[in-house]
C-alpha positions in Angstrom: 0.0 0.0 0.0 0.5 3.7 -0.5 3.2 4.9 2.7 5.0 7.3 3.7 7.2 7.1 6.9 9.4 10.0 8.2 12.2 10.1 10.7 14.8 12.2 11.8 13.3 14.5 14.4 14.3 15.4 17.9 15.1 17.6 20.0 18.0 20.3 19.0 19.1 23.6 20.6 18.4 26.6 18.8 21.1 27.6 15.9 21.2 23.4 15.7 20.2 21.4 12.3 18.4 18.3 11.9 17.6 16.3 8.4 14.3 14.8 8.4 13.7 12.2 6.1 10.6 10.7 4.5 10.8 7.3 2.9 8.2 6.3 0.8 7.0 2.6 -0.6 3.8 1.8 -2.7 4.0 4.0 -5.7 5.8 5.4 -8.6 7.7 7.8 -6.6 10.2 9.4 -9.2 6.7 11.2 -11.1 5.2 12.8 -8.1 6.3 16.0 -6.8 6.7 15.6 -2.7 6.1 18.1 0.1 7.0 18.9 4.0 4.6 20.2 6.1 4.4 20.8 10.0 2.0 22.0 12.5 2.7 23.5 16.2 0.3 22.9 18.7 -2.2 25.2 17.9 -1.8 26.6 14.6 -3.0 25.4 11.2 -0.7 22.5 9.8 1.6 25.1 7.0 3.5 24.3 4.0 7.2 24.1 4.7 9.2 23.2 1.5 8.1 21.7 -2.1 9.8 19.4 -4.5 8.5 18.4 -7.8 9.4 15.3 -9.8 12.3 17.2 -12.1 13.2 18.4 -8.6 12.7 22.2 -8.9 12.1 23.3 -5.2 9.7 26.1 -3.5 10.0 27.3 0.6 7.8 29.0 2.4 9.3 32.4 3.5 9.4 31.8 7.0 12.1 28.8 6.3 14.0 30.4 3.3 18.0 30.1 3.1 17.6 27.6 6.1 15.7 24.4 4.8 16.6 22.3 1.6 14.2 20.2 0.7 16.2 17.0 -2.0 15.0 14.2 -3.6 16.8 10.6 -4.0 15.1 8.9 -6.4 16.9 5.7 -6.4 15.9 5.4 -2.8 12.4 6.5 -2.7 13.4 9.4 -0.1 12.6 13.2 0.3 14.7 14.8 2.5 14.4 18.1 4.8 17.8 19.4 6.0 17.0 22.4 8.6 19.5 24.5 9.9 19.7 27.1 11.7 17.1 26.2 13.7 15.0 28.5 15.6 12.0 27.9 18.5 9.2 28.7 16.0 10.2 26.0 13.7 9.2 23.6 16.7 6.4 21.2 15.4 5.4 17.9 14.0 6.4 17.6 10.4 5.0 16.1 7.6 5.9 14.4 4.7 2.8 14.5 1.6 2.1 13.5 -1.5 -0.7 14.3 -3.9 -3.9 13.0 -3.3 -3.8 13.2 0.3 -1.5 10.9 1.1 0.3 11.9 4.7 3.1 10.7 6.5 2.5 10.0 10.5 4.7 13.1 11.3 8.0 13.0 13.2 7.9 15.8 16.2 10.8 18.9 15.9 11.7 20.6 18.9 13.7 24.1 19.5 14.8 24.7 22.8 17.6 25.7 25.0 
């Protein structure tokens, strides 16, 4: 079946980088663009960092400079590498894929 499974999160101090990464299994993966998302407690879940299937990439402006989203095709992996971390990127992060297909999230956390 259609899955997605991410890993990579933890806890980091801020200034620190993680790499999040999102393998997936059950499809085609090399013809579908693939997404990050995360949501803090209480907010809407937000759109982090895009990557389509030639692997052009997109950021939101919040995560600019900081976050590269990559693609390895030959392993059926999206990556997130953050640095520069900061408090307000704390949140549960998402890997997607069109048609509503959703990771289970792997939890970020900024703190000193």
């Amino acid at each position: 079946q259609v899955q997605l499974v991410e890993s990579g999160g933890g806890l980091v101090q801020p200034g620190g980088s993680l790499r999040l990464t999102c393998a997936a299994s059950g499809f085609t993966f090399s013809i579908y663009a693939m997404s990050w998302y995360r949501q803090a407690p209480g907010k809407a879940r937000e759109s982090v960092a895009a990557i389509s299937s030639g692997g052009n990439t997109n950021y939101a402006d919040s995560v600019k400079g900081r976050f590269t989203i990559s693609r390895d095709n030959a392993k059926n992996t999206v990556y997130l590498q953050m640095n520069s971390l900061k408090p307000e990127d704390t949140a549960v992060y998402y890997c997607y894929r069109a048609g509503d297909v959703w990771g289970q999230g792997t939890q970020v956390t900024v703190s000193s």
